[in-house]
C-alpha positions in Angstrom: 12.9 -23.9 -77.2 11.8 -23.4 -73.3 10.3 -26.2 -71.6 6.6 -24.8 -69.9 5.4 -27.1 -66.9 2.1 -28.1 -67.0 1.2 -24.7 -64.5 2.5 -22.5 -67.1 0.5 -22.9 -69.9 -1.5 -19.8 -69.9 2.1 -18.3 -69.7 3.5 -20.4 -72.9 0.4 -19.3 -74.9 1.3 -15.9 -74.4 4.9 -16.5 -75.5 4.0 -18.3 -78.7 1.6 -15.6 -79.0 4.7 -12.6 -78.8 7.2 -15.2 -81.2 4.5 -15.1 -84.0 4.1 -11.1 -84.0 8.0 -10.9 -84.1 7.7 -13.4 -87.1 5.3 -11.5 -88.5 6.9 -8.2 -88.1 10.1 -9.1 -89.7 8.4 -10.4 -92.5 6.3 -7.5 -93.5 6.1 -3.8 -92.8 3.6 -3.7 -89.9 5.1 -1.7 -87.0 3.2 -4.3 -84.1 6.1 -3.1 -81.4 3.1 -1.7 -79.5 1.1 -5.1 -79.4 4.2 -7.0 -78.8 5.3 -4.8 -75.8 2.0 -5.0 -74.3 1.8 -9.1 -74.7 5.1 -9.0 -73.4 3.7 -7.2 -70.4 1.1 -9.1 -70.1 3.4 -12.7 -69.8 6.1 -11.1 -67.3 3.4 -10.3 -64.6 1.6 -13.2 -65.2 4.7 -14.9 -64.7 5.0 -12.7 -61.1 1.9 -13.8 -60.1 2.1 -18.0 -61.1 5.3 -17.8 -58.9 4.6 -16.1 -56.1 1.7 -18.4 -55.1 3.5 -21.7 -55.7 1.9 -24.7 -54.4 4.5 -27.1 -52.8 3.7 -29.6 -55.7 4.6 -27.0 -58.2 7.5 -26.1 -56.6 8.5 -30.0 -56.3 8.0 -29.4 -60.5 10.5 -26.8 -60.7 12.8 -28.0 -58.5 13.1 -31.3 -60.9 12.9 -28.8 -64.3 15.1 -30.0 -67.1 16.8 -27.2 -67.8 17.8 -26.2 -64.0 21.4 -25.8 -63.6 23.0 -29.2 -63.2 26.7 -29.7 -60.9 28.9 -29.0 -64.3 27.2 -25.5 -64.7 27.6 -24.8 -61.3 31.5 -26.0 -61.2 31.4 -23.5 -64.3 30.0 -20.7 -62.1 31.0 -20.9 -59.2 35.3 -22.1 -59.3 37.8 -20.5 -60.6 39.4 -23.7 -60.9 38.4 -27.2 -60.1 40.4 -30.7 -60.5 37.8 -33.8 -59.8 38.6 -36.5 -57.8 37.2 -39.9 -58.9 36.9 -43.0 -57.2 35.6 -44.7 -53.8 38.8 -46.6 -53.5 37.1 -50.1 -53.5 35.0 -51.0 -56.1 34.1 -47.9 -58.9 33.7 -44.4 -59.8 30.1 -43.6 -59.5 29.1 -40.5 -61.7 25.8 -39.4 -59.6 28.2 -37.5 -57.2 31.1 -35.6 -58.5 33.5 -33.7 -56.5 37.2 -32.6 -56.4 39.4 -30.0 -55.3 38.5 -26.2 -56.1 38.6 -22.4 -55.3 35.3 -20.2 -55.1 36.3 -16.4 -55.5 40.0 -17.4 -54.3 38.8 -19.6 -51.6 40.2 -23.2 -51.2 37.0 -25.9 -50.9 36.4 -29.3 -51.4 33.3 -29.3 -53.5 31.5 -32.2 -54.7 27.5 -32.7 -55.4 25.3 -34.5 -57.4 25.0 -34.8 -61.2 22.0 -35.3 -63.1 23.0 -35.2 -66.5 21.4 -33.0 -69.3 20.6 -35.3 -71.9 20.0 -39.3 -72.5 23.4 -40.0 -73.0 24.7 -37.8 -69.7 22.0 -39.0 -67.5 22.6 -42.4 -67.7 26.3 -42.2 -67.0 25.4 -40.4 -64.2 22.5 -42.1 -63.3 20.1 -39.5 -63.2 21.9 -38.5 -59.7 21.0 -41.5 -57.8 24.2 -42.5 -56.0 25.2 -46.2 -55.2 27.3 -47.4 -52.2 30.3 -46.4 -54.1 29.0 -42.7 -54.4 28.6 -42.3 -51.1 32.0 -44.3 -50.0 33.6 -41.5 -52.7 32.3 -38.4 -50.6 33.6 -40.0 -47.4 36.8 -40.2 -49.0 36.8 -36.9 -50.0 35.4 -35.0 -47.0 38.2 -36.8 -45.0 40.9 -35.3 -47.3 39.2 -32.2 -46.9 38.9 -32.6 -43.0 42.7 -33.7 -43.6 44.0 -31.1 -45.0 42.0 -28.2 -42.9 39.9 -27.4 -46.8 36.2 -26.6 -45.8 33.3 -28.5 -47.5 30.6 -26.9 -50.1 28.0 -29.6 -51.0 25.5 -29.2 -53.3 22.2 -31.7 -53.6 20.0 -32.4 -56.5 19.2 -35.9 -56.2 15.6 -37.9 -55.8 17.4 -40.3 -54.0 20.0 -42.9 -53.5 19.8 -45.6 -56.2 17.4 -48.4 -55.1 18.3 -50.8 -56.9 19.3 -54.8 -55.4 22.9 -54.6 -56.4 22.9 -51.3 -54.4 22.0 -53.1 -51.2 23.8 -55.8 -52.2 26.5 -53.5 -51.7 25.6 -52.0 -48.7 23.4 -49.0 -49.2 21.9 -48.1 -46.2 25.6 -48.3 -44.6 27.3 -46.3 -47.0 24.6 -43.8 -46.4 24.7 -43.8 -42.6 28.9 -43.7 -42.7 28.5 -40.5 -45.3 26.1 -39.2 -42.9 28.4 -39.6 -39.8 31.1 -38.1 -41.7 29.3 -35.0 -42.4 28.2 -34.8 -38.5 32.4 -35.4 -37.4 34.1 -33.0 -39.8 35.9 -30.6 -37.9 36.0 -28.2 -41.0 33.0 -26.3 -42.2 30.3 -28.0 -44.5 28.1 -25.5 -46.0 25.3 -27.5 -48.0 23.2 -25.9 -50.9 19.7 -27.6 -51.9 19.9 -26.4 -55.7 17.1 -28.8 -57.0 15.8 -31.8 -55.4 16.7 -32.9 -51.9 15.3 -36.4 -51.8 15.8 -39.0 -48.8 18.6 -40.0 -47.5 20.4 -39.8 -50.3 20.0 -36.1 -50.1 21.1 -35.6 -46.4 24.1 -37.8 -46.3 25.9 -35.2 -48.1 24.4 -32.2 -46.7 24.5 -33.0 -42.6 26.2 -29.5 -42.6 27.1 -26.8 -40.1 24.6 -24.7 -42.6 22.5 -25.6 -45.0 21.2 -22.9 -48.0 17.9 -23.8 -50.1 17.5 -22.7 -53.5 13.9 -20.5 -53.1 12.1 -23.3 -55.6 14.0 -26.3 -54.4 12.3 -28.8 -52.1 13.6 -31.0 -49.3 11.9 -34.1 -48.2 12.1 -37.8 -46.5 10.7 -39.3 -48.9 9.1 -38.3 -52.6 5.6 -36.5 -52.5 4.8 -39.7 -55.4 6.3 -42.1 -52.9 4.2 -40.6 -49.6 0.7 -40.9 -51.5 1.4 -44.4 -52.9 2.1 -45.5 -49.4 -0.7 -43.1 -47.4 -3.0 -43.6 -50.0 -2.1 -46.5 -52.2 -1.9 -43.7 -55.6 0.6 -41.7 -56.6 -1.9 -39.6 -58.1 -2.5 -37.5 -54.5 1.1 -36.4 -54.9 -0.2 -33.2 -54.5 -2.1 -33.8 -50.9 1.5 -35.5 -50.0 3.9 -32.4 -50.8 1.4 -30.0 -49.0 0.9 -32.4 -46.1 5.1 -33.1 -45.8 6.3 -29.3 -45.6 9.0 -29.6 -48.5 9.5 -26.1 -49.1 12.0 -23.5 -48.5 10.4 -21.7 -46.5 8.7 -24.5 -44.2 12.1 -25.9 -43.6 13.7 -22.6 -42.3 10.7 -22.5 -40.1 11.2 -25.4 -39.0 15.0 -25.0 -38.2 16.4 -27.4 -41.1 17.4 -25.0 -43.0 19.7 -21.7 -42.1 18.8 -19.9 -45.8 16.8 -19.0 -48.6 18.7 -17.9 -51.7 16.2 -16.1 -54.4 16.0 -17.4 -58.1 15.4 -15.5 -61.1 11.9 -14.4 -62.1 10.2 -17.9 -63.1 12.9 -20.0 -61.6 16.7 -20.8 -61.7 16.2 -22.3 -65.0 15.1 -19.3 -66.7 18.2 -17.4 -66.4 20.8 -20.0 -64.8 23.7 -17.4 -64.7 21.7 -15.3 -62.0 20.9 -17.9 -59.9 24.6 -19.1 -60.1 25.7 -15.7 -59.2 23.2 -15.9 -56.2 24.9 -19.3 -55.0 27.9 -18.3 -55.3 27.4 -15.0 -52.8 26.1 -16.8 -50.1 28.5 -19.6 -49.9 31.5 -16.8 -50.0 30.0 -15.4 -47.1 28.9 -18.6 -45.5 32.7 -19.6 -45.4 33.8 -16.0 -44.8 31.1 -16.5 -41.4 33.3 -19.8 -40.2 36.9 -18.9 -41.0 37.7 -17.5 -37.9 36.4 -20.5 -35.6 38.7 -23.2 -34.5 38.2 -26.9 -35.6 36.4 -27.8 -32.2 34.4 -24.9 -32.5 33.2 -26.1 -36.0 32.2 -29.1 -34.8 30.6 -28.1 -31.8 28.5 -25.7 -33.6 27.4 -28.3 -35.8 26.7 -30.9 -33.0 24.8 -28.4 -31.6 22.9 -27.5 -34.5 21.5 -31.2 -35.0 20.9 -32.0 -31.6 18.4 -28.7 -31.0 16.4 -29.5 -34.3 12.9 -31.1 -32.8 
């Protein structure tokens, strides 16, 4: 059964509506193909309509949707072979960022990302995505294997943040977060970055300080949580809303505002409505985001990137 946000009711209705003609239809004689088409109709361009004038607060609810694609689907997708790497080489494995060796459409990668988990059991072995010191200290590991061995980087975020929890500080937090950030910034192979859900904080940016940086069209991309930002401005988390419009968190206010290089398009109603799509729409414009960098040199890489960071603001 599909999982409606709160915005798409009148859209569920209608969908309950066209599920108890088809029940009806197969258990009698009534030709109602005619009524059912037409209801049918009737949701699709509603749908149209709900989604082209998202709100940013709406499209911080689809970006977080439960049934988006999560890193496993997109390894699925996207590889046509992948071996994980696991460990930070000091203290643990943390789940909330996987990542590993892999080829996309015969093309060698390090790609690693953030993993939410798709049901109780999953999303607390991953932690709901929120990586500790030791996920961070595991992507700096990796991206200097990859910056080792000349393999170019493919991140992909979906996180509300890095884990804020006491024994994460007690573990050094904030410095794992600045190092994985430094490391992004000093890579001299490519890092192409894909927002695929949430981009929260600086857990979000710490893998994705990247030479170009793709947005999902429903995804969202902010310092801090549009909850977070109205219970500090306002002392309520209940003018989330005001907060999301206020911070500029979608797609398209981040390309104008030069943090982000592209938009990719999601399937009618959202990447979790028809996951393989929007898969297949990653997937093309990574390939030619990497096809874009492989005839520059390694200083070239990195100066483009420098560059990049130093122009935004």
């Amino acid at each position: 059964m599909r999982n409606f946000l709160d915005f798409e009711k009148p859209i569920a209705e209608l969908d309950a509506r066209v599920a108890e003609l088809r029940e009806t239809a197969s258990n009698g004689d009534i030709d109602i193909d005619a009524e059912i088409g037409k209801l049918e109709g009737k949701s699709t361009r509603l749908l149209k309509d709900t989604y082209a004038r998202l709100t940013p607060w709406q499209k911080a609810q689809v970006a977080r949707h439960p049934d988006r694609p999560h890193f496993k689907e997109y390894v699925a997708g996207l590889t046509d072979e992948f071996v994980p790497l696991a460990g930070d080489r000091a203290f643990a494995d943390d789940q909330a960022i996987v990542g590993g060796l892999a080829r996309i459409d015969g093309r060698k990668v390090l790609l690693m990302g953030h993993e939410k988990g798709d049901d109780t059991a999953s999303r607390l072995r991953h932690n709901f995505g929120m990586a500790k010191p030791e996920g961070y200290r595991k992507a700096i590991r990796l991206m200097g294997l990859a910056d080792r061995f000349g393999l170019p980087v493919v991140s992909l975020v979906d996180t509300p943040g890095a884990f804020p929890g006491v024994q994460a500080e007690e573990r050094g937090q904030a410095e794992a977060i600045a190092r994985s950030t430094e490391t992004c910034l000093a890579l001299k192979v490519p890092l192409i970055a894909a927002i695929v859900g949430e981009g929260g904080s600086g857990g979000a940016v710490a893998i994705a300080a990247a030479n170009r940086v793709l947005m999902f069209e429903h995804a969202v991309y902010s310092v801090i949580s549009p909850e977070g930002c109205a219970s500090i401005l306002w002392r309520t988390a209940d003018k989330a809303a005001d907060a999301a419009e206020a911070m500029r968190i979608t797609a398209a206010d981040l390309q104008g505002l030069g943090v982000i290089e592209r938009i990719i398009p999601e399937p009618l109603g959202g990447a979790h409505r028809n996951p393989a799509e929007a898969i297949a729409n990653l997937k093309q414009a990574i390939v030619e985001e990497l096809d874009g960098y492989a005839s520059l040199s390694r200083e070239d890489v990195l100066k483009q990137r420098q560059a990049k960071f130093l122009a935004i603001g």
